[in-house]
N, C-alpha and C positions, 0 to 999 in steps of 0.2 A: 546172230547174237544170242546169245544166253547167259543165263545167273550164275557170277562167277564166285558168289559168296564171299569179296572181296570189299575189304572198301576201296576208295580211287580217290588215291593222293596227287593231284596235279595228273602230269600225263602215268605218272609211275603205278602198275596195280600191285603194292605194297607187300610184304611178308606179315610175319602176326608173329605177337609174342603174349598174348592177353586171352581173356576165356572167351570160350565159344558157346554159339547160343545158337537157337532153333526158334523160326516164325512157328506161332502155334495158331494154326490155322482154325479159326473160330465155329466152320460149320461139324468137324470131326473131331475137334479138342485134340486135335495129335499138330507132333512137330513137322514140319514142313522136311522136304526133302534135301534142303540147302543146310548147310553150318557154314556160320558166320562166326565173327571175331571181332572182338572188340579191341580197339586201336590202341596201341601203347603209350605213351608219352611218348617218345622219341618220333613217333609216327606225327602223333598231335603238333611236334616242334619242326617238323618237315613241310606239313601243311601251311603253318602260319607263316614260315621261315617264305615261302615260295609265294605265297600270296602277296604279303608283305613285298619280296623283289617284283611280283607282277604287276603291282599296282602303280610303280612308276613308268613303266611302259603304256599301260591298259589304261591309266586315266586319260593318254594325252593322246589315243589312239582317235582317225577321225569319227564322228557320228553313222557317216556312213556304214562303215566295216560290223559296230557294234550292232547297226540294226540288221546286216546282213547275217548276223550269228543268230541274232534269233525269230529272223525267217527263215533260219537253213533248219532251227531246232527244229522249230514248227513242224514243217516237210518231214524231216526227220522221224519225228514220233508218230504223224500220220504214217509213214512209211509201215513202222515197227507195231503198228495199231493191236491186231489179233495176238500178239507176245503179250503186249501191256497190259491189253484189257482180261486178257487170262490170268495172268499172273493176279493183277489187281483183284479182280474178285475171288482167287483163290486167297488172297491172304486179308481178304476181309468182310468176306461174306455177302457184301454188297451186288446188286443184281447189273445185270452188263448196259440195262438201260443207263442206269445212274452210271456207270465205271463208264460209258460213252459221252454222256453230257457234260463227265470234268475233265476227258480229256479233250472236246472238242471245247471246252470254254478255257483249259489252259492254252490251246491252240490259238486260237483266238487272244487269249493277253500278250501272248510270243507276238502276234503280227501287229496289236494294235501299241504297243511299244515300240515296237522294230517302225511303224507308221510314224508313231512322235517325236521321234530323236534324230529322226533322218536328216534334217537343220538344228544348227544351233541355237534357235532363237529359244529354248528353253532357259539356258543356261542365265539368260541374263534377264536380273529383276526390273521390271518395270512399274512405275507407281502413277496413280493419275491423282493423286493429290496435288493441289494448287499451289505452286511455290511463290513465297512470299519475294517481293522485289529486293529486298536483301536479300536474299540468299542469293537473287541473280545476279544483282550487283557484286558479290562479292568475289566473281571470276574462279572460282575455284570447278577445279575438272572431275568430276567423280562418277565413278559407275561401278554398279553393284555385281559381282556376277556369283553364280553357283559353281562348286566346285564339291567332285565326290569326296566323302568322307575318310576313305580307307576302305581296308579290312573288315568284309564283315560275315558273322557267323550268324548263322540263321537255325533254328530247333524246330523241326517241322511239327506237324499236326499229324496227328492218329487218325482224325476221322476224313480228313481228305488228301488222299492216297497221289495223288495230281497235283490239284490245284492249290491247295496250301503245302505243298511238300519240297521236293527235289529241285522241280522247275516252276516250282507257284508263284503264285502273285510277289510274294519276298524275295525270291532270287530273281526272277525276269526284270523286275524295275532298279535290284542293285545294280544289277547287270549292265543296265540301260544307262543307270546314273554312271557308270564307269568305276565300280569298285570291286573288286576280286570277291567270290563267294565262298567258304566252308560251311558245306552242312552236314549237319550234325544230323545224320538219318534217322529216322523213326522205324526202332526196331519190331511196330509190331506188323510194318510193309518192309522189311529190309530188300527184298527181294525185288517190290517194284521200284524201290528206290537205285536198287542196281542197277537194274536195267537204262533207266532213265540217266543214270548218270554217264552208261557207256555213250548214251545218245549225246550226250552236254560236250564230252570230253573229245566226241568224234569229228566232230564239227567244230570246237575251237582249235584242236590240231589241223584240221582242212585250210582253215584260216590265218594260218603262222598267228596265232594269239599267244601270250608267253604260256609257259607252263605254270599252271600254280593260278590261274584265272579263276578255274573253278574245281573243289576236292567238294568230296563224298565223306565222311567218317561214320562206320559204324560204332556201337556202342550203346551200352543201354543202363551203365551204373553213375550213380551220381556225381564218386571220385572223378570221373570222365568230362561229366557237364563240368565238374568244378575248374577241372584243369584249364580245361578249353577256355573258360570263360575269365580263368585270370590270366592269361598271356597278353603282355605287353604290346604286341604286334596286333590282337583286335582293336578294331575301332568301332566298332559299334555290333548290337546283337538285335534281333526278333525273336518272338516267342511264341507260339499260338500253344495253349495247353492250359492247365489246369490255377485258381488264384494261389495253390499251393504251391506248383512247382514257379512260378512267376514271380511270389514271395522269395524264395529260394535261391533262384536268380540275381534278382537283385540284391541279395545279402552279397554274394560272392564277388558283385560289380564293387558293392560299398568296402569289401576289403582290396580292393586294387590301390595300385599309389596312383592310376589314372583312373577318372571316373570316366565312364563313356555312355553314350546315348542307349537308350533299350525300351523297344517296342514290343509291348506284349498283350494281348489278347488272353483273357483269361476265364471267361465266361458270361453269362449274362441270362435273366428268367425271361426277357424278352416279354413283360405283360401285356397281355389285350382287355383295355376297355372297352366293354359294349352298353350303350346307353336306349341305342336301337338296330333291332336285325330286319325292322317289316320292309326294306329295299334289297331284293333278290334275296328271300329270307334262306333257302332250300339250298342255292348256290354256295352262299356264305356259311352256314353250318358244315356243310361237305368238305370247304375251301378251311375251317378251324380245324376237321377232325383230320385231314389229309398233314396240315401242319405239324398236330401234335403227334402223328403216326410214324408218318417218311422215313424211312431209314434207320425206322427203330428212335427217333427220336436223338438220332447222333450227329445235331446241326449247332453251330453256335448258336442261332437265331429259333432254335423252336422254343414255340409259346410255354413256360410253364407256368404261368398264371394268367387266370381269365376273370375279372371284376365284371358281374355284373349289377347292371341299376336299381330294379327292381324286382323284387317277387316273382314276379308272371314270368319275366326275360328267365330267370336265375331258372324256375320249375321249367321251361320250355327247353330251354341249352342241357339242364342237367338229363333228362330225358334221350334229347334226341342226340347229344352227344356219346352216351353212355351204348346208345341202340347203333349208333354209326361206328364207335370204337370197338362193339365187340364183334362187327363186321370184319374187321384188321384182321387178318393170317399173323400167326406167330412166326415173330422175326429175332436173326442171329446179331446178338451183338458185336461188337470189334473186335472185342477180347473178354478173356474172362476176366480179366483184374477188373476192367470197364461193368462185367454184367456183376460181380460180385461185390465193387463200390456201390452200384444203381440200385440192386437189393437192401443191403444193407440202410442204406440213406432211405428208402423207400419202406420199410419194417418201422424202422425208427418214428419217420413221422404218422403211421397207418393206426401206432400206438400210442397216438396223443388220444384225450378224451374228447377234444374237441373238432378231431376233424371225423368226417365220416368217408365212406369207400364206396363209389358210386361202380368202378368196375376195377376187379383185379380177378382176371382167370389163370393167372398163374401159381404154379406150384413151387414151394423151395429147388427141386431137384429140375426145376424147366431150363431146358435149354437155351432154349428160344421162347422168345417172351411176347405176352401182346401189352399193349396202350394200360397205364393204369391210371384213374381219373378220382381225387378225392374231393371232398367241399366240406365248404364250412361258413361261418358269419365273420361280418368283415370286424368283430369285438374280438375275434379269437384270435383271427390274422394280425390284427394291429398287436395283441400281448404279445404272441411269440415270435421273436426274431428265425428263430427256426425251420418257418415255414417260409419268408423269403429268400431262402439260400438256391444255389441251381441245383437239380439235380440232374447229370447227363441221361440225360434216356427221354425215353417218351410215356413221359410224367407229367400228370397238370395237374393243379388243386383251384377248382370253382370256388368264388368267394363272392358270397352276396353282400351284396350293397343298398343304400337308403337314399341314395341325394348325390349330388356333386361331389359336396362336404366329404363324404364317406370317401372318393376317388382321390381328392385332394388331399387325405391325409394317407391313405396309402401309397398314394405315388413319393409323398414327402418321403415315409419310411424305409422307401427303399433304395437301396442302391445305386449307381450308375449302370445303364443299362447300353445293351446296342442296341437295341428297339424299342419303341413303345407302338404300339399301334390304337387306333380307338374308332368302335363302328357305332354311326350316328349318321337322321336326318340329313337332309344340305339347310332345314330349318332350325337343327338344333346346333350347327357350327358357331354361330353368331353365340348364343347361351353359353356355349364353351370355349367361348374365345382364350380365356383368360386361362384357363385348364390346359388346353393346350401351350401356348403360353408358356408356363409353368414344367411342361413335360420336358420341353426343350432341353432344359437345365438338368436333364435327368437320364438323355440319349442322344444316338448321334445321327438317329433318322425315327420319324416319327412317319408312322405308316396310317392314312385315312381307307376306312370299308378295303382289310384288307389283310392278309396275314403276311408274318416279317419270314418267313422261310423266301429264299429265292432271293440272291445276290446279283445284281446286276453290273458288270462289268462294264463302267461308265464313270466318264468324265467327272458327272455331278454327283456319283455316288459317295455316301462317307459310310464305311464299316469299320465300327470303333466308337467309343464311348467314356463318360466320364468313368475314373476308377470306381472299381476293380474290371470293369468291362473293357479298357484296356489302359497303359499305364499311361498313354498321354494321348487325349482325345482329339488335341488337334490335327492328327496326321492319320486319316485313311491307310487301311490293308489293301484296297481292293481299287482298282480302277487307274488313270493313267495318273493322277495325282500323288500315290505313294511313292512317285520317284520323288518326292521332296523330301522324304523321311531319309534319303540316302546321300544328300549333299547339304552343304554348308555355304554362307556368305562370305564373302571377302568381299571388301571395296577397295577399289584399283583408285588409285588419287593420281592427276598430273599425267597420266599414262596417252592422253588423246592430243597431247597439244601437241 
């Protein structure tokens, strides 16, 4: 197998009629050695044309076959391992440890899917609320079941080359719920996304699965997102990326004559309150700077704001924070649009009067960058909006606090987030009951003595947050639950007698 610079329409690997582009590989600023194309219309109306016919077959196909596709994926990409994980970190810089632990945690979601569906008892909703004696009395036959939605186009994510992408968490559980996939590749991995998709495409031909189950589309202009996104044939979309391109998005949905469902993931500062660190104080400072470090800081969930309680806390973190971050090796960002939005946002705030610059060793002309760390008073924080926006990178701003009081109005001020995390006592939880509390309404997991970096792939996990953190908080990204973002109710009446 190899990078065929192609996209991959159903089984068909396509012609081109549209401009060509080059991965530009982040640690050498040069274009990659692939030319890719961006899909025409006529390409774009082939893909959804075939999806569309696939999904009357693909929805009704049994659970079994569906999980055997994505245990064969699994196997598969284990198979093609050394390809991926090369390719991967040539096209984004990324170190082979990390390019190893998302392609075994995407592995891992292929089998624990292909695990859940293998019965049909998902399908059908069950309630344990008490039914009143009229209702039983009233002889009426009803049952609820799920049923996939359709078509659906998924926009992968830039910074997880895996497991938010090709085969991630969005395609493996549409998959699962039984609706035909296009995705719309991410041009700045087009290349792993290639490959991956020969993997997808290999294995549902092995399977007599129809054609047109799952397409690949390259492309990287926004004419392209638009089109795609108003064909009548979608039925619904995901988004992981930016609160601007996700705004963007759903304009182009609000001009369709059908409105359709759209999950999008758009960012989030992910803040940590510390109230107290004297419980594994050493660990836990190590476990915040590792947070705001990792991967150059290109995680949905890295911390960019740190509240602390008091004086002592605020002088001790700013310190030992600032000693531990400028330990960090300078790291390559994804891309340059990434490192040159991250600068910019990062100059802007450096040049308020009220924040100050605890560590910034970089140079305009740096390649590779390390951790920059600002602070300030929690009066300057709460005036400007400015300072709680996200910035992608591995950026924090420390903001000193006086009381509860102080946490409770900045927590109010901000956003919907995907994390809150808060390190304290087991004698100061009861004190903060109410704070906590409060947080709830403000994320979609709330993390105790702890940092939000590190997803865990599980049942009970929810990633995902009130907006702009993602646009509808009740449905998880991650875990075996986001197959319900993929199917819909019907109740079946009369149908059992």
């Amino acid at each position: 197998m190899k990078i065929s610079g192609k996209s991959w329409i159903g089984y068909e690997n396509s012609s081109y009629s549209k401009l060509p582009f080059h991965v530009i590989l982040p640690e050498s600023q040069k274009k990659s050695d692939y030319i890719f194309h961006e899909v025409s219309t006529q390409e774009i109306d082939n893909a959804v044309e075939k999806a569309e016919k696939a999904f009357k077959t693909y929805r009704n196909i049994d659970s079994s076959l569906k999980a055997d596709f994505l245990k064969n994926i699994a196997l598969s990409l284990n198979q093609y391992r050394e390809l991926l994980i090369q390719t991967f970190c040539e096209e984004s810089a990324l170190p082979r440890e990390r390019a190893n632990q998302e392609l075994d945690r995407t592995i891992y979601q292929l089998n624990l899917f292909s695990t859940c569906i293998k019965n049909d008892d998902w399908k059908v909703v069950k309630n344990n609320f008490n039914t009143l004696d009229i209702e039983i009395k009233s002889g009426v036959d009803l049952e609820k079941k799920l049923i996939p939605i359709g078509s659906v186009v998924v926009f992968t994510a830039s910074n997880f080359p895996f497991a938010y992408s090709t085969i991630g968490g969005d395609v493996t559980a549409a998959l699962a719920a039984g609706c035909p996939v296009i995705v719309k590749s991410h041009y700045m991995h087009a290349g792993t996304g290639d490959l991956v998709s020969q993997v997808v495409l290999q294995e549902a031909k092995k399977l007599g699965l129809p054609d047109g189950v799952f397409s690949n589309l390259n492309g990287f202009s926004n004419d392209f997102g638009k089109y795609l996104v108003q064909k009548e044939g979608v039925k619904m979309l995901t988004f992981t990326g930016s609160y601007k391109g996700g705004k963007a998005i759903q304009q182009y949905i609000n001009d369709r004559q059908e409105w359709i469902p759209f999950f999008a993931e758009m960012g989030s500062v992910n803040p940590i309150f510390i109230a107290d660190l004297e419980d594994n104080k050493e660990i836990n400072l190590q476990k915040i700077a590792s947070s705001i470090a990792n991967n150059a800081g290109q995680f949905c969930t890295n911390p960019g704001l740190i509240f602390c309680l008091n004086t002592d806390i605020f002088k001790e973190l700013s310190i030992k924070l600032t000693q531990l971050l400028s330990l960090e090796e300078s790291k390559n960002m994804l891309h340059f649009q990434i490192r040159e939005k991250f600068l910019q946002k990062v100059k802007i705030l450096k040049n308020k009067k009220s924040s100050v610059t605890l560590l910034d060793e970089n140079s305009e002309n740096s390649i590779k960058l390390k951790p920059i760390l600002l602070s300030m008073k929690v009066e300057d924080f709460l005036s400007d909006p400015s300072f709680h926006e996200e910035v992608f990178g591995s950026f924090t701003i420390l903001v000193e606090c006086n009381s509860i009081n102080d946490f409770e109005k900045t927590a109010h001020h901000l956003k919907g987030q995907i994390t809150c995390s808060i390190f304290l006592t087991q004698k100061q939880q009861e004190e903060f009951h109410d704070f906590i509390d409060n947080l709830a309404y403000r994320c979609g997991r709330i993390v105790k003595n702890d940092v939000p970096t590190g997803v865990t792939v599980h049942q009970a996990m929810h990633h995902g947050g009130p907006f702009p953190a993602s646009s509808d908080s009740r449905f998880t990204a991650v875990g075996p639950d986001s197959i319900y973002r993929f199917l819909r109710p019907v109740c079946y009446q009369g149908f059992n007698k």
